[in-house]
Every structure is written in structure tokens, then in C-alpha cells.
C-alpha positions as CSV (number, residue, x, y, z in Angstrom):
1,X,0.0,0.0,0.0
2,X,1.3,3.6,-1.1
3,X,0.8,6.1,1.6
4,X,-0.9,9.2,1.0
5,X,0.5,12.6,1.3
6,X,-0.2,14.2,4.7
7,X,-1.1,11.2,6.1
8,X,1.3,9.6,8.4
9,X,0.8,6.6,10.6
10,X,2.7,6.5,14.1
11,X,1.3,5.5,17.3
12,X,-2.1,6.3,15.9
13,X,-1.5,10.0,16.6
14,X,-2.3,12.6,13.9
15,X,0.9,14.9,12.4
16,X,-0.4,18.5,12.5
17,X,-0.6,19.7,8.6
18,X,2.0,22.3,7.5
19,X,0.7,25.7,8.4
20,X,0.7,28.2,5.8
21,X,3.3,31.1,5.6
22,X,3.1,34.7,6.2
23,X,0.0,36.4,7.8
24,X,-3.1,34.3,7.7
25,X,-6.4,35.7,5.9
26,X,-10.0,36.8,7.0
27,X,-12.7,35.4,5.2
28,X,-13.1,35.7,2.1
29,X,-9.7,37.8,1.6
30,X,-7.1,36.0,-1.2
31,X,-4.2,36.7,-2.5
32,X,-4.6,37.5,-5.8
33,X,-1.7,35.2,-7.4
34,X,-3.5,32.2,-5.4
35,X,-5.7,30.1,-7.9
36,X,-8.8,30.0,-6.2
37,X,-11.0,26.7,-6.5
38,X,-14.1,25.4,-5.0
39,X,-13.8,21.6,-3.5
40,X,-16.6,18.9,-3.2
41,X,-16.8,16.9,-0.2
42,X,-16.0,13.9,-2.3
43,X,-12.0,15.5,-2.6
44,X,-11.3,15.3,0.6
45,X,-13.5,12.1,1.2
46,X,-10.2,10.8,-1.2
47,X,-7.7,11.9,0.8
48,X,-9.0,10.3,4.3
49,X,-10.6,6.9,3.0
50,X,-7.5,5.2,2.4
51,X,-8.7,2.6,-0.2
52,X,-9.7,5.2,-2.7
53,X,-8.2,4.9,-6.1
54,X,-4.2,6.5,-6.3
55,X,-5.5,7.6,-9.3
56,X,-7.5,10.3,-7.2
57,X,-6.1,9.6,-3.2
58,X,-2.6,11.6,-4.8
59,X,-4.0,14.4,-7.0
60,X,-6.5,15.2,-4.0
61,X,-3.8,14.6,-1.3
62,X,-2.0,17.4,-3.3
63,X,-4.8,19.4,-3.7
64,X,-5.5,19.6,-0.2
65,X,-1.5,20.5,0.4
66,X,-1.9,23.0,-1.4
67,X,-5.0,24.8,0.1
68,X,-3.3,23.8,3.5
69,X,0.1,25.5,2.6
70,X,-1.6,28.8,1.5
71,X,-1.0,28.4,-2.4
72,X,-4.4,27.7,-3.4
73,X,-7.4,29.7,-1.7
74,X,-10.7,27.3,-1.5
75,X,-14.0,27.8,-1.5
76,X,-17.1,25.3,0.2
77,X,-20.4,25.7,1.0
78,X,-21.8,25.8,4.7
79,X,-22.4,21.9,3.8
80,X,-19.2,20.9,3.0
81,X,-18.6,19.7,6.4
82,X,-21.7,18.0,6.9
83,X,-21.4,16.2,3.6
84,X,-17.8,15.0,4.5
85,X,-19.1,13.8,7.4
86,X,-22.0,11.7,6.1
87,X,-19.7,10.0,3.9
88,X,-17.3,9.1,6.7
89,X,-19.9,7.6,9.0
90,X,-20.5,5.9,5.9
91,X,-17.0,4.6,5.1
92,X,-16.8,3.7,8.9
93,X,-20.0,1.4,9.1
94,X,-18.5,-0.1,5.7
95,X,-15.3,-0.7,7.7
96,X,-13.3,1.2,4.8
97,X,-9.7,2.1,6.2
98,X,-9.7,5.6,7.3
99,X,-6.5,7.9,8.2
100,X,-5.7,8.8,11.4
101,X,-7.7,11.3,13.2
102,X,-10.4,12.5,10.4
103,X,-12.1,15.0,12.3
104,X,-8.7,16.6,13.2
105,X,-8.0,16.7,9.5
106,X,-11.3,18.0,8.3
107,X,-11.1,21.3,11.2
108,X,-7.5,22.2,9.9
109,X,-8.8,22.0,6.7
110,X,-12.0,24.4,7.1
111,X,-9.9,27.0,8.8
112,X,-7.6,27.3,5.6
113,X,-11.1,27.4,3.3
114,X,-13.5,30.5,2.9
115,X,-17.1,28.4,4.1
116,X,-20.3,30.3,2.1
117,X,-23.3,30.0,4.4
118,X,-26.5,30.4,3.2
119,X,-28.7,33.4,3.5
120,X,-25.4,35.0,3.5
121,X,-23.3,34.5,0.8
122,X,-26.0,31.9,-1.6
123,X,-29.6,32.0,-1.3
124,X,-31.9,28.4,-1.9
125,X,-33.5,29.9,-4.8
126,X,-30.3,30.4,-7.0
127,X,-29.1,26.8,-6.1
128,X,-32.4,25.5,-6.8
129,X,-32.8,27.4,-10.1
130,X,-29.5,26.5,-11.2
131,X,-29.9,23.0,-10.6
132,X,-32.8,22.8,-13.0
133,X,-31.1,25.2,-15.4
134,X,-28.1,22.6,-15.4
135,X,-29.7,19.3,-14.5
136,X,-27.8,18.2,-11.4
137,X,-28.4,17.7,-8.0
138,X,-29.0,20.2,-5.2
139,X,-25.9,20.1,-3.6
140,X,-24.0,19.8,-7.2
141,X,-25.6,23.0,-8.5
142,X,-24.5,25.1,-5.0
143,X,-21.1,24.2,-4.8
144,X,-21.2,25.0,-9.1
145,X,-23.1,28.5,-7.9
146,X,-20.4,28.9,-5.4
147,X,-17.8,28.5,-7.8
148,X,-19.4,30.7,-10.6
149,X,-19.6,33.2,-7.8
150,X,-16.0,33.5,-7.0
151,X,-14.5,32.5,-10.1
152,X,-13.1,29.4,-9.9
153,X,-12.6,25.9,-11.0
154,X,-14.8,23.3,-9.5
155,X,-12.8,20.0,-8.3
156,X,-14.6,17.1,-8.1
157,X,-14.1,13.0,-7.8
158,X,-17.6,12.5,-9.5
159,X,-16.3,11.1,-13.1
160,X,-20.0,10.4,-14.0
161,X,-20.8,14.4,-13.3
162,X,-18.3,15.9,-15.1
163,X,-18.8,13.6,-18.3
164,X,-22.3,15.1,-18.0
165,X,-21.8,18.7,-17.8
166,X,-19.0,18.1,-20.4
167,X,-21.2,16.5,-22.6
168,X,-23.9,19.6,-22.1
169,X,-21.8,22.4,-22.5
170,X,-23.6,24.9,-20.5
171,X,-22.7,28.3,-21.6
172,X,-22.9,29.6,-17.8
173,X,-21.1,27.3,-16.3
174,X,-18.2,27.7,-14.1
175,X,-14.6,25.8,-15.0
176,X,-14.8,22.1,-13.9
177,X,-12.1,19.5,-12.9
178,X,-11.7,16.1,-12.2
179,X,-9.5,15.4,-9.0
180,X,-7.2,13.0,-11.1
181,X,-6.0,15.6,-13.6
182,X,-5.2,18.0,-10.8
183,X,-1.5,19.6,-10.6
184,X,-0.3,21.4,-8.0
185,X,0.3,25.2,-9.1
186,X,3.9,26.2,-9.6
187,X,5.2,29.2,-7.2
């Protein structure tokens, strides 16, 4: 088995992530070299269930590195969390391998992302008009809204999706990725 970046095993005790450099930033500030990208749950569902493909455990092990280091600045939705969650009870009732210390991982990782709460920053009705404009899910069409919103590329580990909005080619869509052709920005 290939370990994942980030992840290390020892004792059963979780490795604090790199923190990033310089001064940290207050929501929804960027640095304006940073690519800015908007992650589905399902990314960093990669990184922590340790039986996920390589093809998609590395790109989104990087990813995450990335966001965690300060070179990338990432978007979610107010359910990001809960979704993660859902899939790791999930995982766990499966009795999938899971790194060490997911919830650790998942708060280091919200405090390095700008979290878009309803009312606030996306409204129901635009997510639920969007999502019959494009013909996804609920949850697809807000994190695509989110990512519309703040100009960046959607990442996702949903194949099936993306095939489907290539195939569409909606004119108001946002830039989407698969997690496996991710690459790490160069500084």
C-alpha cells in the first residue's frame, strides 16, 4: 500500500498539517496570485478513505497540500462539512480504512477554506434554479453557484458528473475538474 501525502501513521497519533506562511487571511480575503478553486466533499473524502483509487487519493492529497500551505485559496459551501461527514460515518459502518484522526484533518482543513453560508453569501433559490437550469443535484448545483460566484474551477471526484456537464456544454457554467488531472500550481 502507497501512503498518501499528509497522512502519516505512528502510534495512531495525527501529524499536524503544514501551516501556511506569512499572515493568515480573514474570510473571504485572497491573495490575488493564489488560484482560487471550489472543492466537493468527495476530494477530501479521497484523501482520508485510504482505499480510494491512487489515481485520485494523490491528485486530492496534493490538492489539499496545497490549500493547507496557502498556495491555493478554496472555497465550500456551509455543507461541505456535513457532507464529509456523512460520507465518513458511511465509510466507517463499511469498515473502509480511514487515516488517522479525520475530524482533526477535516477542522484544519475548514480553517484554511472560505465556508459560504446560506442566507449570507448563496440564497436556496439560486441553487435550486441553477440546478434545474443545469440538471444536477442540489448540492452539485450550489457548490457549481459557489464556484461561478468566486471565479473558480470546481474539483470534483464525481467522473459520472463531469462527463455530464461536459457533454452539455452549458454556456454559464463555471470551470470544472476532475480530481485525477489535478496539478499542484507552480510558485
Amino acid at each position: 500500500m502507497v501512503s498518501r501525502p499528509l497522512w502519516r501513521k505512528g502510534e495512531g497519533h495525527f501529524e499536524k498539517f503544514p501551516q501556511a506562511k506569512g499572515v493568515g487571511k480573514g474570510m473571504g480575503q485572497q491573495d490575488r496570485t493564489q488560484e482560487i478553486v471550489v472543492v466537493n466533499a468527495s476530494v477530501f473524502l479521497a484523501v482520508i478513505l485510504l482505499d480510494e483509487p491512487l489515481e485520485i487519493g494523490l491528485p486530492a492529497g496534493a490538492l489539499v497540500a496545497d490549500i493547507l500551505s496557502g498556495k491555493i485559496c478554496a472555497h465550500v459551501p456551509d455543507r461541505f462539512e456535513d457532507e464529509v461527514l456523512g460520507g465518513l460515518v458511511e465509510a466507517l459502518t463499511k469498515g473502509r480504512p480511514v487515516a488517522a484522526q479525520p475530524l482533526l484533518a477535516l477542522q484544519e482543513l475548514l480553517t484554511k477554506m472560505t465556508v459560504h453560508r446560506r442566507g449570507v453569501d448563496w440564497e436556496a433559490s439560486e441553487v435550486f434554479a441553477a440546478a434545474l437550469r443545469w440538471r444536477v443535484s442540489y448540492y452539485d448545483a450550489l457548490y457549481l453557484v459557489i464556484a461561478q460566484r468566486v471565479g473558480g474551477t470546481y474539483w470534483t471526484a464525481d467522473k459520472k458528473l463531469l462527463r455530464y456537464l461536459q457533454r452539455r456544454k452549458f454556456s454559464d457554467l463555471p470551470q470544472v475538474g476532475w480530481i485525477g488531472n489535478f496539478k499542484s500550481p507552480q510558485t
